[in-house]
C-alpha positions in Angstrom: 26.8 -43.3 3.5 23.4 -43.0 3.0 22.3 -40.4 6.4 25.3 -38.6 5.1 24.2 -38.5 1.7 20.7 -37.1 3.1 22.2 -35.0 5.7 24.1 -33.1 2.5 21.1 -33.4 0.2 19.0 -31.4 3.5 22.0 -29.0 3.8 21.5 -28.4 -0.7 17.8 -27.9 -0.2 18.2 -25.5 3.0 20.5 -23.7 1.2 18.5 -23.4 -2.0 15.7 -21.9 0.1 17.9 -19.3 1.6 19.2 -18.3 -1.8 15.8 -18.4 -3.1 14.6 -16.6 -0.4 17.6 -13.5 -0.4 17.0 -13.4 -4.4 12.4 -13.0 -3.8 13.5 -10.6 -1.1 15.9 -8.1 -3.0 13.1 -5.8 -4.4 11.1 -5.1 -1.1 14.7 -4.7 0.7 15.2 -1.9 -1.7 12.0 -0.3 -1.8 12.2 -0.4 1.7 16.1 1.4 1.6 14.8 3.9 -1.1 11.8 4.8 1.5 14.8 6.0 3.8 16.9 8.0 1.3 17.3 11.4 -0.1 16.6 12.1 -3.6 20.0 12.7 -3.8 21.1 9.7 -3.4 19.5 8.1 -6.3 22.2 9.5 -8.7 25.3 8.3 -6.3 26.6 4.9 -8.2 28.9 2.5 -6.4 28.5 0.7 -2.9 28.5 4.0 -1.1 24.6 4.7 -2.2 23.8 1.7 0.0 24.0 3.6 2.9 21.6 5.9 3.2 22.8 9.5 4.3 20.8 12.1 5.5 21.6 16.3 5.1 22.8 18.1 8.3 20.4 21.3 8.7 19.8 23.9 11.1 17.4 26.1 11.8 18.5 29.9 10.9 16.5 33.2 11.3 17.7 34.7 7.9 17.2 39.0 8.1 17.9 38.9 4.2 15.5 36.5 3.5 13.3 36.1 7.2 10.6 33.6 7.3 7.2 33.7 8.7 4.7 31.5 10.4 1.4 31.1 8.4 -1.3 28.3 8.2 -2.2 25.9 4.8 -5.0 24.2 4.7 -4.2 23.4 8.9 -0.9 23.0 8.0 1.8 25.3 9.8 3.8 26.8 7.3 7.2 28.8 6.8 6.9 31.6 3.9 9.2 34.2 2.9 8.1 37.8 0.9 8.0 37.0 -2.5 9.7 40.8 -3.1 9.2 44.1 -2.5 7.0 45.0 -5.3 4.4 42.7 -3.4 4.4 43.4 0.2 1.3 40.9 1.0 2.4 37.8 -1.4 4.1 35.6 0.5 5.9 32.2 -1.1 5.6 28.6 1.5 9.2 27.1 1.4 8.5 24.9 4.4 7.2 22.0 4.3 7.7 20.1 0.7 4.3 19.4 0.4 3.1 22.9 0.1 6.7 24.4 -1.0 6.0 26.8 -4.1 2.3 27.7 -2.9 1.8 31.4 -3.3 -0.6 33.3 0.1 -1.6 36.7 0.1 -1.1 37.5 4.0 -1.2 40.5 6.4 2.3 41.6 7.1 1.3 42.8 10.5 -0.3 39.6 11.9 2.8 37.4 10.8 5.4 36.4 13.1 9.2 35.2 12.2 10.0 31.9 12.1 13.4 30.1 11.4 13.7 28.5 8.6 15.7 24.9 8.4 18.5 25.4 5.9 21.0 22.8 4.8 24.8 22.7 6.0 27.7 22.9 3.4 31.3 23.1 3.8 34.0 25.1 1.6 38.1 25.2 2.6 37.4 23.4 6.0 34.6 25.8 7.0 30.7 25.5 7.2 27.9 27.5 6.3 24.1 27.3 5.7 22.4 28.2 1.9 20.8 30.4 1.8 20.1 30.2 -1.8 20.4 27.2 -4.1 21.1 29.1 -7.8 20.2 27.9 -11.7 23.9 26.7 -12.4 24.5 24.8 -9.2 26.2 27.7 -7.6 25.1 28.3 -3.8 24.8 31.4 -1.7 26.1 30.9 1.3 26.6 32.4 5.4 29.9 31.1 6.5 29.8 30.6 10.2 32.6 33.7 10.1 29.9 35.7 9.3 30.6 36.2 5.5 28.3 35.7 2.8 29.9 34.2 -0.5 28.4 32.4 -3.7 30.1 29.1 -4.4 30.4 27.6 -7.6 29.7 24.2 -8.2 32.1 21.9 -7.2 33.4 24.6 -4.7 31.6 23.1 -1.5 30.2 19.9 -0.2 27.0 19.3 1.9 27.7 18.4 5.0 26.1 14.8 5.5 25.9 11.7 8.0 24.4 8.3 8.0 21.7 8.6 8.9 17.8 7.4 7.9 15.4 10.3 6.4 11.9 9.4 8.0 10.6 12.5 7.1 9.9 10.7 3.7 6.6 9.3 5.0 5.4 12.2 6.8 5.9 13.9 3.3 4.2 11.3 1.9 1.1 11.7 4.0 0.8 15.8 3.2 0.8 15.5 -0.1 -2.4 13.5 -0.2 -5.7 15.6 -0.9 -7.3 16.6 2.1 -10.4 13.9 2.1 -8.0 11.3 2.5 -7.3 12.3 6.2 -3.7 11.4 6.0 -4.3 7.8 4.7 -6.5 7.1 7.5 -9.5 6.8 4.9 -7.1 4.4 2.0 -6.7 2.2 4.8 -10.2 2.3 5.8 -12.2 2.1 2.6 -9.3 -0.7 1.9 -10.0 -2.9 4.9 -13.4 -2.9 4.9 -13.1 -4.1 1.4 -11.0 -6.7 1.8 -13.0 -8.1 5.3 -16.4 -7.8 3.0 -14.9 -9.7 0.2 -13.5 -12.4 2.3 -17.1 -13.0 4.3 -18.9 -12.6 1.6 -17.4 -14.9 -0.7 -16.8 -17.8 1.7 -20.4 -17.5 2.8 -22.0 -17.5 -0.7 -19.2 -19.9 -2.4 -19.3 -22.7 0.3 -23.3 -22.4 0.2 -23.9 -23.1 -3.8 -20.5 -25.6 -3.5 -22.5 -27.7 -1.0 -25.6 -27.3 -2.5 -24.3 -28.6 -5.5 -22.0 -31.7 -3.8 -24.6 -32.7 -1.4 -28.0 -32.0 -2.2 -30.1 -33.9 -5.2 -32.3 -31.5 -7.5 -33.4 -31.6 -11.0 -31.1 -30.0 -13.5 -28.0 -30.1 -11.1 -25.8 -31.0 -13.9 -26.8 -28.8 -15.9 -27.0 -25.7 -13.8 -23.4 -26.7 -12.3 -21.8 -26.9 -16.2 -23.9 -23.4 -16.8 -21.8 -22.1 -13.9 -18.8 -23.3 -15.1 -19.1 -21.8 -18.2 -18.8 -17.9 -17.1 -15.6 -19.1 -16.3 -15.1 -18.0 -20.4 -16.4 -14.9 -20.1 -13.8 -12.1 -20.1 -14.2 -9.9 -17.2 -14.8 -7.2 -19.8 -17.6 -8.3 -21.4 -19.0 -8.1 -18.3 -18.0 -4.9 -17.3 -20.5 -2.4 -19.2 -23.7 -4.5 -18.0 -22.2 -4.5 -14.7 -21.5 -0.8 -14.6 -25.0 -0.1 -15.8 -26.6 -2.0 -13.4 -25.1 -0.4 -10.4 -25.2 2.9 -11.9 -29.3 2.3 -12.2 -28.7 1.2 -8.0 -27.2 4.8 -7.5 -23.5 2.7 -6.2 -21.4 4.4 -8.7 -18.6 6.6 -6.3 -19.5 4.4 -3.3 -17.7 1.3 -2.0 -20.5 -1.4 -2.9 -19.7 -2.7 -6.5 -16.5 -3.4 -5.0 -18.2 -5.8 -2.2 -21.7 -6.8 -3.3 -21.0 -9.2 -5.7 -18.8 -11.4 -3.1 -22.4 -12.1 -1.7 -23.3 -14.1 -4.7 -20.8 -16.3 -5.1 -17.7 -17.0 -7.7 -17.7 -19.8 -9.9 -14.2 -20.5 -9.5 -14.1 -20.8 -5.4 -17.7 -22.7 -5.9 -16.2 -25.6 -8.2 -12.7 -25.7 -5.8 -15.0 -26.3 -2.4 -17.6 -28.6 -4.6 -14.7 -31.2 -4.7 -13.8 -30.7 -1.3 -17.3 -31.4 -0.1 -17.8 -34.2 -2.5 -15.0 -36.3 -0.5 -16.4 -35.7 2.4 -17.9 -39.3 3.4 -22.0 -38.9 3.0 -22.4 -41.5 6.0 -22.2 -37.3 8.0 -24.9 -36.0 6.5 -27.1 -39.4 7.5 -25.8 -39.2 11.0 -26.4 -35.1 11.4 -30.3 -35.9 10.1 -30.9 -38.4 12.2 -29.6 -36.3 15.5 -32.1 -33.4 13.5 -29.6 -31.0 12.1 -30.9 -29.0 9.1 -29.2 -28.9 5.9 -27.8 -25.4 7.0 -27.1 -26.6 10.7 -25.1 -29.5 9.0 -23.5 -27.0 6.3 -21.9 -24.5 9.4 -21.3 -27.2 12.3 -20.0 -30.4 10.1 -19.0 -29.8 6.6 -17.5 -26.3 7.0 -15.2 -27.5 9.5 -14.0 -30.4 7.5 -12.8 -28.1 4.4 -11.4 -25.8 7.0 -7.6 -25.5 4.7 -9.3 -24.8 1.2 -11.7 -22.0 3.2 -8.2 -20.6 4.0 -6.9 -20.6 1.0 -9.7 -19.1 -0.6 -9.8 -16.3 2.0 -5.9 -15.6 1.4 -7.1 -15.4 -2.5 -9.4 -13.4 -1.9 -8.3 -11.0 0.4 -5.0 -10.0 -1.4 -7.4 -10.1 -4.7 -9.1 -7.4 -2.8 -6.0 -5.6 -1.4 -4.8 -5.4 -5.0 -7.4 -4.2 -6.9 -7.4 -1.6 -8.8 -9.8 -1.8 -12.2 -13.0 -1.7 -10.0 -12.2 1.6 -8.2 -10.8 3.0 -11.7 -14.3 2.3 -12.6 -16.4 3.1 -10.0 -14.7 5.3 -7.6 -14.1 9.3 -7.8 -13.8 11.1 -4.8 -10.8 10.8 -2.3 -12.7 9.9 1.0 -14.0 6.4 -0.8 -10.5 5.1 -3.1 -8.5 2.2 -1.7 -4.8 2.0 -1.2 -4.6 0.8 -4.5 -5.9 3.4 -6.8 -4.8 5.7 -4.2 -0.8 4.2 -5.0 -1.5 4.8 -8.9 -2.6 8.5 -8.4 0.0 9.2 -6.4 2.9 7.5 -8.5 1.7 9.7 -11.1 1.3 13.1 -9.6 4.9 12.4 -7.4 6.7 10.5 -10.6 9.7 12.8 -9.9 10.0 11.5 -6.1 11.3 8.1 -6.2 11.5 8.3 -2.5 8.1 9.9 -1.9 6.8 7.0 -4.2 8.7 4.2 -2.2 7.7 5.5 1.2 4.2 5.4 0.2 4.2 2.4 -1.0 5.6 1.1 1.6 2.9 2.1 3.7 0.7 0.2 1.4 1.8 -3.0 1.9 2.9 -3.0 5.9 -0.6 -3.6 7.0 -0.5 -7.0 4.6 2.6 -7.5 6.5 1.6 -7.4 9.5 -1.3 -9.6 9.5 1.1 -12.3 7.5 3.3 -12.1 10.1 0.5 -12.1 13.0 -1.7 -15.0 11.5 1.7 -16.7 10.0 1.2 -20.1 11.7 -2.4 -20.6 11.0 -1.7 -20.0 7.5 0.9 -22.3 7.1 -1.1 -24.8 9.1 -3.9 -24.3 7.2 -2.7 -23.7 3.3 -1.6 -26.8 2.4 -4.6 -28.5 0.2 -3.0 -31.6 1.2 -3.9 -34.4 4.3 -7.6 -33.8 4.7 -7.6 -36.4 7.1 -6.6 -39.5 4.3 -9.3 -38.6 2.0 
């Protein structure tokens, strides 16, 4: 009875995890579905929205409305006259990102361009919009060659399963220019994070050691002073600090963000203190007697033997960084220098209306985290574990 009994207690706690697991993993499944879905598919209720569905268009060279090829900001464009009374102002309609923008171009130096309009269908035939009216009527070209308005309810837009992956590149356009399509988020973002892991496991396993291993006057004292700015709110701090980089001349560049991982946290310091303190002293005696200094010994003998909290610290640490987004609030102001994480506010509030824009940007956010879970997975989950330091 009893290997059944654990054989069904294994099969409980296996299926526990998976539960667990499908319930943790419901939000990113849908932001990762509402990345791949029209806009118009957010209103749909009922197992139907599930799927996402994508609009059938084609590309049309309209003589009642013609479009043109122009250039935005080194974007190619499609814009149509605004109207007679203003031969030279001509409206973008193509692509979303700079859809509604007004340009003042040279009729005679503009060449026509087809213009992608959607597909509807009315009493079994199909047609392309060529307008999309105030009520919900449409304006339609049948493919017989008639041109009818249809009220609403009167037609239905022709659609197909289908995943719409021109959410991202949308995504990517409507960022300001000095972002250079994300490129520099992810930069300024990585850089962070790499700083902040390097420098805070190279100044927090320094004072931890010094602390656990060495003998000094006022030890004690200085270690329970350190532990005490463990009260401090960070926003006492935060005017003081402010002022002091300001008076560097850091204020709207990257180093606040990274410069004080280099001295240390107080946190990190007291978890790798207790690590080194079970580390058996008879090392240090044999590593100065084969002439190791206190920093050879530091690098080649005690960092080694605290390798899983170093992990875990660096996992801290670098979504900490990842994540944060009161120091560039702060400190940061032009494009070319935010992270992905003040860069994921500004554009949650400029796009609040595009749920899908929003999702398919921050989606991007978070697949480079992904990917390096997923690429370092089984060093983490060798090394997390603050357990079995060799019996100590």
């Amino acid at each position: 009875m009893r290997p059944r009994r654990r054989r069904l207690a294994g099969a409980l706690r296996l299926a526990a995890l998976v539960a667990g697991s499908a319930v943790f993993s419901v939000p990113f499944a849908w932001l990762l579905l509402t990345s791949v879905k029209e806009d118009r598919d957010l209103v749909i209720t009922g197992l139907s929205s599930l799927s996402p569905h994508v609009t059938e268009t084609r590309a049309v060279m309209d003589p009642e409305a013609p479009g043109y090829a122009a250039r935005v900001d080194g974007d190619d464009v499609v814009a149509r006259p605004v109207g007679p009374a203003a031969p030279r102002l001509f409206e973008v309609v193509e692509p979303p990102a700079h859809r509604g923008k007004v340009l003042e171009l040279d009729p005679d130096h503009l060449h026509p361009a087809p213009r992608r309009l959607e597909v509807v269908q009315a009493a079994g035939v199909q047609g392309v919009v060529l307008e999309d009216r105030p009520d919900g009527s449409v304006r339609v070209r049948l493919d017989t060659g008639e041109v009818r308005i249809l009220p609403p309810g009167g037609f239905q837009r022709v659609r197909r399963p289908g995943l719409d992956t021109a959410n991202y590149r949308d995504a990517l356009d409507y960022l300001p220019e000095g972002a250079e399509g994300g490129v520099a988020y992810l930069r300024n973002t990585l850089t962070l994070a790499l700083l902040n892991v390097v420098g805070t496991l190279l100044s927090s396993s320094l004072a931890a050691c010094a602390f656990a291993r060495l003998r000094f006057r006022g030890k004690g004292l200085l270690f329970a002073l350190l532990l005490s700015t463990l009260l401090l709110p960070g926003g006492v701090t935060l005017l003081p600090q402010f002022l002091i980089f300001r008076s560097l001349g850091w204020i709207d560049t990257l180093a606040p963000l990274w410069a004080p991982a280099f001295l240390g946290s107080a946190f990190n310091i007291f978890i790798l203190r207790q690590f080194f303190a079970s580390i058996p002293a008879e090392l240090d005696d044999s590593a100065r007697i084969d002439g190791c200094t206190p920093l050879r010994s530091w690098w080649s003998i005690l960092l080694p033997q605290v390798k899983p909290a170093l992990v875990v610290i660096g996992i801290w640490t670098f979504m900490g960084s990842w994540n944060n987004f009161m120091g560039p609030l702060v400190y940061i102001s032009s494009p070319e220098n935010m992270p992905l994480s003040y860069a994921l506010q500004l554009f949650r509030s400029e796009r609040a209306g595009d749920p899908t824009l929003q999702s398919a940007f921050a989606l991007m956010t978070i697949l480079p985290v992904i990917l390096v879970f997923f690429a370092a997975q089984r060093q983490i989950m060798e090394n997390a574990s603050l357990s079995g330091l060799g019996g100590r």
